[in-house]
C-alpha positions as CSV (number, residue, x, y, z in Angstrom):
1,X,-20.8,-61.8,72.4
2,X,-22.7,-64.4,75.0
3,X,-25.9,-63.6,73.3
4,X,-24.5,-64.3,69.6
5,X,-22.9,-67.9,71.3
6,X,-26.3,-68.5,73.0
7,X,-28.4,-67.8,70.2
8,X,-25.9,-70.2,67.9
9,X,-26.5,-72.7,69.9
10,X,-30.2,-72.5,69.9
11,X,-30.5,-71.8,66.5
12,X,-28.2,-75.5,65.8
13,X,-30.5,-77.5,67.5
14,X,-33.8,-75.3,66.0
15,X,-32.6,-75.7,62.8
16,X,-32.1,-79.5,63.0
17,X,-35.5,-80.2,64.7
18,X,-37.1,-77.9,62.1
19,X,-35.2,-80.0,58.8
20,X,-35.9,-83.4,60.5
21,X,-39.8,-82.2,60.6
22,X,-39.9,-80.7,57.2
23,X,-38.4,-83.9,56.1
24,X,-40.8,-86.3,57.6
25,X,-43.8,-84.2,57.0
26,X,-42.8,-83.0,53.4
27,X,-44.5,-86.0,51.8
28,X,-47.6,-86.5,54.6
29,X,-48.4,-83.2,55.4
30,X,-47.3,-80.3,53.5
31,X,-48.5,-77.9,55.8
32,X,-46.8,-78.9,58.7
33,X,-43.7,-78.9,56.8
34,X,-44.2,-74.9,55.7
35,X,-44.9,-74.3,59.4
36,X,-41.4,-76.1,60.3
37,X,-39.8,-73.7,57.7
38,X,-41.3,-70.8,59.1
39,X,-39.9,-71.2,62.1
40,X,-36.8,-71.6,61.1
41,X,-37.2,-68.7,58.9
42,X,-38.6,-66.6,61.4
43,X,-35.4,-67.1,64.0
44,X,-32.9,-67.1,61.5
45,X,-33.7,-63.6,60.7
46,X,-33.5,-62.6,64.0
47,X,-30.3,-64.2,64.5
48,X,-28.8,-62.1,61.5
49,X,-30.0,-59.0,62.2
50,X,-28.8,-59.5,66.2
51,X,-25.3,-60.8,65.0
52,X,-25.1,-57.9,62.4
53,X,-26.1,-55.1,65.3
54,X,-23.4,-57.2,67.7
55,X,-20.8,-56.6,65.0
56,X,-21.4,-53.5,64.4
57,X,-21.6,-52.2,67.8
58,X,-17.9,-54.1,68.4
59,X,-16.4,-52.8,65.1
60,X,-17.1,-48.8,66.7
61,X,-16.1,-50.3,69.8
62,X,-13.0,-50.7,68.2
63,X,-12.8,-47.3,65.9
């Protein structure tokens, strides 16, 4: 489970660069702000589908 704790991490301090960003850019420059979000996008969907593998690797661990 290090790699679900490491990724967490990462993904905290992604996540609140990438709203700060969207939020200063959302009125300037709107593209910047879709790129921000696509970022964030784009790692939180890997996070999901590595914590749901992680998960359900442990759970037939388990069985």
């Amino acid at each position: 489970m290090n790699v679900i704790k490491t990724m967490g991490l990462i993904g905290i301090i992604l996540f609140t660069i990438c709203f700060f960003c969207m939020s200063a850019f959302m009125e300037s420059d709107i593209e910047a702000a879709i790129g921000f979000g696509s970022i964030a996008i784009m790692y939180g969907i890997g996070f999901s589908i590595t914590a749901f593998l992680k998960a359900k690797k442990a759970i037939q661990e388990q069985a």
